[in-house]
Structures are given as structure tokens and as C-alpha cells.
OpenMM code with the backbone's topology and positions (N, CA, C; nanometers):
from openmm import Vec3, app, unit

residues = "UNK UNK UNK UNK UNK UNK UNK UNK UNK UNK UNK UNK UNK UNK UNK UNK UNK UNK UNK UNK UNK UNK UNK UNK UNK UNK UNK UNK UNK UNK UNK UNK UNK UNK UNK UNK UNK UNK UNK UNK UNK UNK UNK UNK UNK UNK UNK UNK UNK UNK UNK UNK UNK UNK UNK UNK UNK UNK UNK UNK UNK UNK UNK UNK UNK UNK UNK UNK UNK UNK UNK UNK UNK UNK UNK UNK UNK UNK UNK UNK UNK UNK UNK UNK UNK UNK UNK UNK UNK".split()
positions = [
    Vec3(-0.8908, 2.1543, 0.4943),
    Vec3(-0.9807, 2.2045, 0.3932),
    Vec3(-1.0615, 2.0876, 0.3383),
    Vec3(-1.1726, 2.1137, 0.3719),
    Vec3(-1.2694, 2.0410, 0.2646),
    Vec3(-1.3282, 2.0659, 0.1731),
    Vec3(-1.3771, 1.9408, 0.0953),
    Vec3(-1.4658, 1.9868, -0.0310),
    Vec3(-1.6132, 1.9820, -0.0322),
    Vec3(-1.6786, 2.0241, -0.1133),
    Vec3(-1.8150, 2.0118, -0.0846),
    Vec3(-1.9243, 2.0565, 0.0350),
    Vec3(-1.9924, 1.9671, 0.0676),
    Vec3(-2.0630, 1.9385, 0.1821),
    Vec3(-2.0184, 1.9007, 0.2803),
    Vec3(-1.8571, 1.8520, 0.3005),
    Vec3(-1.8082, 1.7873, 0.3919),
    Vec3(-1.7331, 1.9109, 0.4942),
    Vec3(-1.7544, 1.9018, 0.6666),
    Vec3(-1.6772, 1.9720, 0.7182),
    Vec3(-1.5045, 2.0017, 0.7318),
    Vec3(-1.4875, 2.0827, 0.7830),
    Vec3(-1.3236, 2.0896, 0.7459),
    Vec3(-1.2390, 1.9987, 0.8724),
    Vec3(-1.1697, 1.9409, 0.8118),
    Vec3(-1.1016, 1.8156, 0.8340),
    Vec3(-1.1853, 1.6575, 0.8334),
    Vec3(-1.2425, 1.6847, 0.7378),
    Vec3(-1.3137, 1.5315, 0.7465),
    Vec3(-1.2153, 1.4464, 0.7002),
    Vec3(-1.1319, 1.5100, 0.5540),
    Vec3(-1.0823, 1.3964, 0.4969),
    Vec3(-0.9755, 1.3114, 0.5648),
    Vec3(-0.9398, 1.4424, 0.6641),
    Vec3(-0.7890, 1.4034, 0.7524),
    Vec3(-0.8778, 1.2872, 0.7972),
    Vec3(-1.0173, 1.2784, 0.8593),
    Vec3(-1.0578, 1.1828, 0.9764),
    Vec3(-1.0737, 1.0741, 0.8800),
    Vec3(-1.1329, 1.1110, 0.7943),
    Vec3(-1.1512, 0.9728, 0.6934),
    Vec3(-0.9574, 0.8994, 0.6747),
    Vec3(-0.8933, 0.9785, 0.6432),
    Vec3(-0.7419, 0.9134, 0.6528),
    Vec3(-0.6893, 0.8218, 0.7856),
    Vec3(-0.8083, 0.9393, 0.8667),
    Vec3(-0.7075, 0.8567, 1.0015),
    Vec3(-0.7582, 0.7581, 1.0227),
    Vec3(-0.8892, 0.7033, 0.9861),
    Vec3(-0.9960, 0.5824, 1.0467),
    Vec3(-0.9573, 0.5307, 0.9574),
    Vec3(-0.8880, 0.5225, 0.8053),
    Vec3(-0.8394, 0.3853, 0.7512),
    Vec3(-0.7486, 0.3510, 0.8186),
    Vec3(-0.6606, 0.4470, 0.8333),
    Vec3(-0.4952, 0.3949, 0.8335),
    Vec3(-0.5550, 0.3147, 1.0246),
    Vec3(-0.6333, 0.3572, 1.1135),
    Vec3(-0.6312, 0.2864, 1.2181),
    Vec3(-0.7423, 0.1082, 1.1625),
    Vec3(-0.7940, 0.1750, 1.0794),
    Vec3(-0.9002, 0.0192, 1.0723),
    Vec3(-0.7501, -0.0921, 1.0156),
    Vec3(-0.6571, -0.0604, 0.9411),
    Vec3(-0.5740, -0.1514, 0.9106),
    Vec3(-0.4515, -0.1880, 0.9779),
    Vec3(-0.4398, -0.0999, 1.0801),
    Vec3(-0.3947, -0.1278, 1.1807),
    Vec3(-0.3972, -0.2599, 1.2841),
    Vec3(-0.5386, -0.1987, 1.2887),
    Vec3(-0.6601, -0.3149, 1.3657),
    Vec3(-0.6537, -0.4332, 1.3272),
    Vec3(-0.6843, -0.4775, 1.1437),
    Vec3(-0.6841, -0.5980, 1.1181),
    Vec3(-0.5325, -0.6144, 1.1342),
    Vec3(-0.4046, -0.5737, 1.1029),
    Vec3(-0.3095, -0.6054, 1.0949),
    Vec3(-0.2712, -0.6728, 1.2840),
    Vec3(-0.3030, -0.5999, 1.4018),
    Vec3(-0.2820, -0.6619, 1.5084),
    Vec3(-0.3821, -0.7877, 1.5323),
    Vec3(-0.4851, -0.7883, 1.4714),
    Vec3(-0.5919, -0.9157, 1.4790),
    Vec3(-0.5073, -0.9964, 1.4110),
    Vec3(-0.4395, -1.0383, 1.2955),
    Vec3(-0.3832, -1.1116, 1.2348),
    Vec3(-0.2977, -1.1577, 1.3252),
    Vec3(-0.2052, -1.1052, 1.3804),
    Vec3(-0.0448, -1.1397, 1.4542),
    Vec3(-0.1312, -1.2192, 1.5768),
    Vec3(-0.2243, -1.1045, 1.6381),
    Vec3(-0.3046, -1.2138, 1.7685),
    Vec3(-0.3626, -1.3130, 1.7323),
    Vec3(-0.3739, -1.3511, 1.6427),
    Vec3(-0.4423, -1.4776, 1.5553),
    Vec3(-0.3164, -1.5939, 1.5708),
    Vec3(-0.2442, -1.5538, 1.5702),
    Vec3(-0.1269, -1.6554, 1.6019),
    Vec3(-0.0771, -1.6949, 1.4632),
    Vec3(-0.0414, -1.5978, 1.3674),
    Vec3(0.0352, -1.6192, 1.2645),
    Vec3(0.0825, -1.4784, 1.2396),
    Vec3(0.2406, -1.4629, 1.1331),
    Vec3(0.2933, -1.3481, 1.1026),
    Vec3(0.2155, -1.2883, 1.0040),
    Vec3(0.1635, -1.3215, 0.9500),
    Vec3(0.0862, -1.3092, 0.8298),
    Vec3(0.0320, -1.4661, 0.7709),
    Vec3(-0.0198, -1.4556, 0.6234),
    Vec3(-0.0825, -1.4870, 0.5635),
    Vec3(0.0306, -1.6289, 0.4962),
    Vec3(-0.0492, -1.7817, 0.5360),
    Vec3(0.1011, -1.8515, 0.4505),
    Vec3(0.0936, -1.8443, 0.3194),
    Vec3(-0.0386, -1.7958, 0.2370),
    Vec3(-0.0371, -1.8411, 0.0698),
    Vec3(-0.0460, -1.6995, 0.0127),
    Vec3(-0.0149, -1.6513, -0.0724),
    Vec3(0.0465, -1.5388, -0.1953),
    Vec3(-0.1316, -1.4829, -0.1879),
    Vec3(-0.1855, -1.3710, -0.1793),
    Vec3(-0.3230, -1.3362, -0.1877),
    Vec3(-0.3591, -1.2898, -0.3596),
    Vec3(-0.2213, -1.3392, -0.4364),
    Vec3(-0.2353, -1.3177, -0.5849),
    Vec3(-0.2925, -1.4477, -0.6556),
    Vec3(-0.1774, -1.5426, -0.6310),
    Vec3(-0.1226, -1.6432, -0.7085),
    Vec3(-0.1107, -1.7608, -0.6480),
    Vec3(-0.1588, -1.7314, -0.4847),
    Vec3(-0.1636, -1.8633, -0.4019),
    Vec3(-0.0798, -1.9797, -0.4057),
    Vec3(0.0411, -1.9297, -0.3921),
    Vec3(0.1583, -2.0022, -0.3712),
    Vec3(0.1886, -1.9678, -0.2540),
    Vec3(0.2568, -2.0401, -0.1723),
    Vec3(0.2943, -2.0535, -0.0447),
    Vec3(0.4041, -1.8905, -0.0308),
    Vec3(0.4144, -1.8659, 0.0866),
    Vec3(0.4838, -1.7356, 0.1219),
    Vec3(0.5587, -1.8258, 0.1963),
    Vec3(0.7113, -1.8305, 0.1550),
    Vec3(0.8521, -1.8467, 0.2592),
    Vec3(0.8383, -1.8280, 0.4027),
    Vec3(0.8359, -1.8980, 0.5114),
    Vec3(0.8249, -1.8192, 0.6538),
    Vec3(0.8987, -1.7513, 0.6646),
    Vec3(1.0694, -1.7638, 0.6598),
    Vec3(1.1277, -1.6272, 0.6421),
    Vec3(1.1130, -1.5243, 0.5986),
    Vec3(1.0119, -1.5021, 0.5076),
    Vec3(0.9574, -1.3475, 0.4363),
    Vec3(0.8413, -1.3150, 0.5155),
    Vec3(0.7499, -1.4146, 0.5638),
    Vec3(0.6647, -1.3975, 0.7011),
    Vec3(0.7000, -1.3180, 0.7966),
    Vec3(0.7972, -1.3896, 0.8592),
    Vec3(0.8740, -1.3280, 0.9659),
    Vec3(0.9509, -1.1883, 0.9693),
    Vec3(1.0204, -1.1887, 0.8163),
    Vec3(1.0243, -1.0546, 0.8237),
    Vec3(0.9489, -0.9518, 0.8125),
    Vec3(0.8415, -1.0037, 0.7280),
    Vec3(0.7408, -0.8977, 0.7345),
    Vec3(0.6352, -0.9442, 0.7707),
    Vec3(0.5862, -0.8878, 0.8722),
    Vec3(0.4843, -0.9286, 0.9293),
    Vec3(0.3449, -0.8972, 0.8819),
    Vec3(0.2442, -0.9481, 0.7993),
    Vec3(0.1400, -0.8986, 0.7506),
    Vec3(0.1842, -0.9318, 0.6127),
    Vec3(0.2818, -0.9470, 0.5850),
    Vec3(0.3065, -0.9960, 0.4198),
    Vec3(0.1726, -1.0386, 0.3821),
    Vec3(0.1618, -1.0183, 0.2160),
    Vec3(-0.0014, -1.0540, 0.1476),
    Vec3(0.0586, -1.0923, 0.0202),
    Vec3(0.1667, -1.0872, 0.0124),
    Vec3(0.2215, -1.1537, -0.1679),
    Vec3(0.3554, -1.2398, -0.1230),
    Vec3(0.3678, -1.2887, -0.2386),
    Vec3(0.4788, -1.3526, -0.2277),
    Vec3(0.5590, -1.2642, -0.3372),
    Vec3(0.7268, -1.3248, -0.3445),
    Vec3(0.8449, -1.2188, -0.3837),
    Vec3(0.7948, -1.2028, -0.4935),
    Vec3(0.7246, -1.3077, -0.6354),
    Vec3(0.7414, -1.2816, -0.7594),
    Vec3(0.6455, -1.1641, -0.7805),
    Vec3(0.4994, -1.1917, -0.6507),
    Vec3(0.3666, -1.1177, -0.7230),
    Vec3(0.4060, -0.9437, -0.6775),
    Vec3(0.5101, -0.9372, -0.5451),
    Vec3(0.5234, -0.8341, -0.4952),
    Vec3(0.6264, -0.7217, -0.5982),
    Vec3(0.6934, -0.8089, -0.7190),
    Vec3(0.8435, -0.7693, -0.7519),
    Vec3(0.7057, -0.7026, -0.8750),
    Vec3(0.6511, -0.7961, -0.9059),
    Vec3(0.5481, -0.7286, -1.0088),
    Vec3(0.4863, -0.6133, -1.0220),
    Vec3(0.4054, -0.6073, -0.8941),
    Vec3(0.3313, -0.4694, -0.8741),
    Vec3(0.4437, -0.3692, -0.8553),
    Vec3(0.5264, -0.4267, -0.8186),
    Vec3(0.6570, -0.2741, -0.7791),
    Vec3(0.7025, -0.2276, -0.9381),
    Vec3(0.7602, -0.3539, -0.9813),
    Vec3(0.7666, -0.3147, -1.1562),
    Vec3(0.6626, -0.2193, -1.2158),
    Vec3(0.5803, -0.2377, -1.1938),
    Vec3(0.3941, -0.1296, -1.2360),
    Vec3(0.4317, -0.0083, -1.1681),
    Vec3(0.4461, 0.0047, -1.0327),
    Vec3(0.4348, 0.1234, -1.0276),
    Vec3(0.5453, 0.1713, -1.0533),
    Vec3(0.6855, 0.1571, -1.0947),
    Vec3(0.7935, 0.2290, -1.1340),
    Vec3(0.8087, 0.2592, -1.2978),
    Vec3(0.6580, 0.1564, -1.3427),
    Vec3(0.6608, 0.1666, -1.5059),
    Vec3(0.6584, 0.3012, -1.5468),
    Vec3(0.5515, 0.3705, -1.4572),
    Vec3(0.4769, 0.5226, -1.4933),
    Vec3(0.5789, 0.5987, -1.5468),
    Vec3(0.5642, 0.6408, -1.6449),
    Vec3(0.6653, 0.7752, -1.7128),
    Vec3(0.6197, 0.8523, -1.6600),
    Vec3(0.6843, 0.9873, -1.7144),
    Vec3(0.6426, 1.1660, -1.6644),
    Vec3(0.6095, 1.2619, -1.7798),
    Vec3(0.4637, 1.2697, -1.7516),
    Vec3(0.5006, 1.3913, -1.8629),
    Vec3(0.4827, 1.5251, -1.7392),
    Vec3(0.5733, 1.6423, -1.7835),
    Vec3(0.5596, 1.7269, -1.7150),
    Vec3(0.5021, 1.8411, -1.7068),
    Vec3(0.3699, 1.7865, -1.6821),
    Vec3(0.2534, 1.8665, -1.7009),
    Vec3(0.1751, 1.9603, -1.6436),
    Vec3(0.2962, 2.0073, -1.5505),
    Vec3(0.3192, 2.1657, -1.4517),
    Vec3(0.3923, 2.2427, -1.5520),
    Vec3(0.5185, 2.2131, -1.6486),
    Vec3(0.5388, 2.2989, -1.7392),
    Vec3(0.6595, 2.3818, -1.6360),
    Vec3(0.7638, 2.3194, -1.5774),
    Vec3(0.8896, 2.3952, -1.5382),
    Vec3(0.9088, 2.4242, -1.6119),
    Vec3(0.9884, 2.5831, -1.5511),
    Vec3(1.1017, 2.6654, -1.5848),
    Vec3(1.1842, 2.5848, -1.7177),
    Vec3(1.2222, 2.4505, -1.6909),
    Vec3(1.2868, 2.4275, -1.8090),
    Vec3(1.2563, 2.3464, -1.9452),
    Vec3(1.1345, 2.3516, -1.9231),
    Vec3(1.0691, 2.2457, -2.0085),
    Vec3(1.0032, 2.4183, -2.0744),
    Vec3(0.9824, 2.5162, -2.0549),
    Vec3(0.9460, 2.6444, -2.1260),
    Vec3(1.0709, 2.6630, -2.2219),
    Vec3(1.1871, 2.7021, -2.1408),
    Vec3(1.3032, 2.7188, -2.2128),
    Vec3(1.3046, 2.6272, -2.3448),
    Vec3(1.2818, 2.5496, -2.3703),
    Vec3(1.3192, 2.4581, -2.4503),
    Vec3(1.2579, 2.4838, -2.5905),
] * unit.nanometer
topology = app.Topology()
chain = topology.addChain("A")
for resn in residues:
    res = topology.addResidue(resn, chain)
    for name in ("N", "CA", "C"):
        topology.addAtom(name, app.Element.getBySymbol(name[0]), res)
């Protein structure tokens, strides 16, 4: 289903041509002859080769990565579908 002016399944194609364009850079990187990136793309501190190696394409280092994860687990809920039990109440 699309919206607008756009035909139906565009957005899928628009999904699929990111997720392959980063694909792309992600195998250009490794054929580049590195696992990833050696400096933090935050805070430009060096990235551990062991965290390289394990992850291949790494773009942060542990502190900047532990950060953004902290952010997105900050988000509270309001429950603003209004279950069954949030009526009851």
C-alpha cells in the first residue's frame, strides 16, 4: 500500500534500495581492507581491534555505542492505544 502519488509497493522498493545501498558500502569497506572504521565516528577515539573484528563495520566505540543504546531504552510509554486495561482503571 501506498500513499499519495506513489505506486503500490514503492515504499517496500524504497526499503529495499536502502537496506541494499548499505549493504554495498558495508562490503566496499571490508574490500577496502579493513573490518571497519579504526576511530569512534562520535568522539574519535580509537575503536579496540577486537571490537573491529567482532563487528565488522563497527562506527562507535563501546562508550558512544552504550550511550545511544541508553537513549533509546530512555523512551517511556504512554499508552496511547488505550488497552483493555488502562480503560478498566
Amino acid at each position: 500500500m501506498a500513499g499519495g502519488w506513489a505506486r503500490d509497493g514503492a515504499v517496500n522498493e524504497q526499503i529495499e534500495a536502502s537496506i541494499a545501498e548499505e549493504l554495498e558500502r558495508l562490503r566496499a569497506t571490508r574490500a577496502a581492507g579493513g573490518p571497519g572504521l579504526t576511530h569512534c565516528a562520535e568522539c574519535e577515539e580509537p575503536i579496540p581491534e577486537a571490537r573491529r573484528k567482532a563487528i565488522p563495520g563497527v562506527r562507535l566505540c563501546i562508550d558512544c555505542q552504550g550511550e545511544r543504546d541508553a537513549q533509546a531504552a530512555a523512551r517511556g510509554g504512554i499508552n496511547r492505544r488505550g488497552s483493555k486495561d488502562s480503560q478498566l482503571k
